[in-house]
C-alpha positions in Angstrom: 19.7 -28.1 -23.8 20.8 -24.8 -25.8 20.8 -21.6 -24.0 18.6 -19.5 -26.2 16.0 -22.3 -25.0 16.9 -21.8 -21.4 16.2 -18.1 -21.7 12.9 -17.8 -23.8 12.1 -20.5 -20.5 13.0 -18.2 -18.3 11.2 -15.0 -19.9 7.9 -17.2 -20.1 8.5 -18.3 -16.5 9.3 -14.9 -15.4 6.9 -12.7 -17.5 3.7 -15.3 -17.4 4.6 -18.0 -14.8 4.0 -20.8 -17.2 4.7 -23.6 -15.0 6.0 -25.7 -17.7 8.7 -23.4 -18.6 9.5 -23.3 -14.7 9.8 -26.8 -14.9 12.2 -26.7 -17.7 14.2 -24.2 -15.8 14.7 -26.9 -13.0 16.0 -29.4 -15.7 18.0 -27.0 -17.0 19.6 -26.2 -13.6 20.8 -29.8 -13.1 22.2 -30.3 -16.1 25.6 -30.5 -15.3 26.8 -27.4 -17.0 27.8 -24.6 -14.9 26.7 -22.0 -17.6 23.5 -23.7 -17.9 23.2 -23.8 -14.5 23.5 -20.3 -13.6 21.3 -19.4 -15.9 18.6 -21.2 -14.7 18.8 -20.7 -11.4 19.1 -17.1 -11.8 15.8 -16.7 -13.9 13.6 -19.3 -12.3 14.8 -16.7 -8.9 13.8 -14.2 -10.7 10.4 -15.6 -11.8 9.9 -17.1 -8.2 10.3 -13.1 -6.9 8.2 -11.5 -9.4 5.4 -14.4 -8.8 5.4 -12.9 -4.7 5.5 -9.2 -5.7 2.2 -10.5 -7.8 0.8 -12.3 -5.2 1.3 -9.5 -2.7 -0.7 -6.8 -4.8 -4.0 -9.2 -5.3 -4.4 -9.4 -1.4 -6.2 -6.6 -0.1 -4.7 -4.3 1.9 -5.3 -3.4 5.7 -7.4 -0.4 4.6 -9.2 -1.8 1.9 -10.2 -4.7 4.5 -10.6 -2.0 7.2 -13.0 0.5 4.7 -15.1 -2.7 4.1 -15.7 -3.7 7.6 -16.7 0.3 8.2 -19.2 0.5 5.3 -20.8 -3.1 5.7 -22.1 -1.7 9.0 -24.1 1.1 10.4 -22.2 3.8 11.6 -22.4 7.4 12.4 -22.9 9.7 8.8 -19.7 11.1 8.3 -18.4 7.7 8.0 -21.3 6.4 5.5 -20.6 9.0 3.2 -17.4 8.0 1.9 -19.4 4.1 1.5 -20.6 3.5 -2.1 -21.8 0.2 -1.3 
């Protein structure tokens, strides 16, 4: 496995997610060379941390939840009037 490979892996993997090129960075990270190795392991990290970050800013957050739960319901006016739903 040559190292330019390893790293266009780990840019897809890290940029995109593209699970094959995660999988390739596994391969890569057992493949008995330590260069190789480090490599690998530092950009499927990499990948693996950007993925949460990701992840973390699709779930809604406590006041997005909380502004729902206010203008699904009836409440007083002042409260209604920041509601666009």
């Amino acid at each position: 496995m040559d190292s330019n490979y390893v790293f266009l892996c780990g840019v897809m993997w890290c940029r995109f997610g593209q699970k094959d090129a995660g999988e390739e960075l596994l391969r890569a990270a057992d493949s008995g060379d330590p260069d190789m190795e480090a490599l690998a392991w530092a950009m499927f990290a990499k990948g693996v941390r950007r993925l949460k970050e990701l992840e973390k800013r699709m779930q809604p957050s406590s006041r997005a939840i909380l502004g729902e739960e206010l203008c699904g319901r009836d409440h007083a006016l002042p409260v209604r009037r920041f509601c666009t739903s």
